[in-house]
N, C-alpha and C positions, 0 to 999 in steps of 0.2 A: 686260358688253360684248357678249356673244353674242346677248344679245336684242336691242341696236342693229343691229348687222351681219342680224341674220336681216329682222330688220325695212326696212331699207334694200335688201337682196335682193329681199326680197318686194315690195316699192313699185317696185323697177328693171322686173322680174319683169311684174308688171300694166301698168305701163307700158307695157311692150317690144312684151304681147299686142294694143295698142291703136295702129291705123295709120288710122283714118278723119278725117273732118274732115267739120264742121255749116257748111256757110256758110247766113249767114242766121238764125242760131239767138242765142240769150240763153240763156248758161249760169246756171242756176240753183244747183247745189250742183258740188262738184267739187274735183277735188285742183288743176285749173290756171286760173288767170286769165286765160286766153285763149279765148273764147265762141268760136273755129273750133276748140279740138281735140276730139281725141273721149278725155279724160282718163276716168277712172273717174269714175259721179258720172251726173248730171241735164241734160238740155239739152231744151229747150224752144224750139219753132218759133213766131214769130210768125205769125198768119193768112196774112196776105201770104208769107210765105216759103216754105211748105211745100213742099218733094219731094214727089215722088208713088213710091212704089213700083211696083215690077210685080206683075203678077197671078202670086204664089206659086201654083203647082200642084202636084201630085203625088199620094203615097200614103201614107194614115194608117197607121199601128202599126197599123192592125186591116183592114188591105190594101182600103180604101175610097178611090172618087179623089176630092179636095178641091181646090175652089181659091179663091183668097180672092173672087175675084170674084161667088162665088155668097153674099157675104155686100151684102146692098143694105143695109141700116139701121145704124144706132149706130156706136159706138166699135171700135175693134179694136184688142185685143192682141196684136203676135205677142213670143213666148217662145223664145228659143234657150237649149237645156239639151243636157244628156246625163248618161246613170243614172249616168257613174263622176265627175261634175263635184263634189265638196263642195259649194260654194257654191252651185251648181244642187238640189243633194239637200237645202238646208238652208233655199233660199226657195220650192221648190214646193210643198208642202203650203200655203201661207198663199195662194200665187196659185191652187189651186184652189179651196180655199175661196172665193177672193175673185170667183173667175167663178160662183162658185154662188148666192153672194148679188146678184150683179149682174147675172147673165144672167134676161130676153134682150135688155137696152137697152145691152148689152156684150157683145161676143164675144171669145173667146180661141183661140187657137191655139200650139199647140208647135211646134218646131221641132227635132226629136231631130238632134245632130250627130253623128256619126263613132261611132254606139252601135251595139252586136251587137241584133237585132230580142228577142231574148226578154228581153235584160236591158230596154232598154227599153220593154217592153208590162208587164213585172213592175213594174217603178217608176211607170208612170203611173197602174197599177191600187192601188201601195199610197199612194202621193198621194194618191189621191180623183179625180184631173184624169180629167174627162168630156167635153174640150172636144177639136177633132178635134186630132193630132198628125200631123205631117209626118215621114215618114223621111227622114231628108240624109246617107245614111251617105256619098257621095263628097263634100259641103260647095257642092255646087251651088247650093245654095238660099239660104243661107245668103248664099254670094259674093255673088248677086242682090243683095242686101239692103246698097246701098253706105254705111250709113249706120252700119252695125254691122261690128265688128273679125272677122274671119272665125276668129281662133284665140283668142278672147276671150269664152268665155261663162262665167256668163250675162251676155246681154244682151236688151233690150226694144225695141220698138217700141210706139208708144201710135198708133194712128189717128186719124183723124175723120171723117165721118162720108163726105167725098169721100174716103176712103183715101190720104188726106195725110200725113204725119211733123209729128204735132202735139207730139210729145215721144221722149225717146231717153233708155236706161238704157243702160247700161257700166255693168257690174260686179252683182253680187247687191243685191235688193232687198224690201222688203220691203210687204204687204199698204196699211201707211197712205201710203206715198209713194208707192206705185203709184196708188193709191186720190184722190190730191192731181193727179196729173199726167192721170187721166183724165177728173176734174171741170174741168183747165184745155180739154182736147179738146172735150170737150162744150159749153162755153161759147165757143169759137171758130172 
């Protein structure tokens, strides 16, 4: 019986982290039947519908200024993690790999939240992640980004090639669905 109750915690729990909402979007996987919430889970933007994000800017973990704007080509990833997140520590080794086999017709970006600077420059460096990361330690950046739950990572953002919301991740994920949603990007 403790494993139900813990388990129904846990599900209220992720839940609870999760306050956005996709209009316009076809939810593809997910815990809710409802294609406006932002449930744990897959949400994919019709062409036609895509948000546009703002031009994320600031400073890399390696005190370089970045901002997405200065990315002109391909797909874009951004990545909200942090070093002390499990589920963050347990899908990025597989998204770095995965920007290294795909770059440069792919780009990635991190998005460090609410993390101490040496814990995370130590964690991107034993990831392998080579791709620029953004420090959020006040969560500014992050709020920017209305499309993603601001106390809820990890989450994702998949671009296109106008830096549109061609797909949206809630919750941890992994290399071949990441990999599914930025071949839908690319084709639309």
């Amino acid at each position: 019986m403790k494993g139900w109750r813990s388990t129904v915690v846990a599900g209220v729990g992720c839940l609870a982290l999760v306050g956005c909402s996709g209009l316009g979007a076809v939810q593809r996987t997910g815990s809710s039947g409802d294609p406006n919430s932002a449930a744990v889970g897959v949400t994919m933007y019709a062409a036609g519908n895509r948000p546009s994000v703002p031009d994320l800017a600031g400073t890399t973990l390696q005190d370089k200024p970045f901002a997405l704007s200065q990315l002109t080509t391909g797909v874009t990833v951004i990545n909200a993690w942090a070093s002390w997140c499990e589920p963050c520590r347990a899908e990025s080794p597989e998204l770095a790999a995965l920007a290294k086999k795909l770059e440069p017709s792919v780009h990635f970006i991190g998005l460090d939240e609410s993390d101490s600077h040496a814990a995370a420059v130590k964690f991107a460096a034993k990831v392998g992640a080579a791709y620029p990361e953004l420090s959020d330690t006040d969560g500014a950046l992050l709020a920017s980004l209305k499309l993603l739950p601001t106390k809820g990572i990890p989450s994702t953002l998949i671009l296109d090639r106008q830096h549109r919301v061609a797909g949206r991740i809630v919750g941890p994920t992994t290399a071949a669905v990441l990999s599914g949603v930025i071949d839908a990007a690319r084709s639309g």
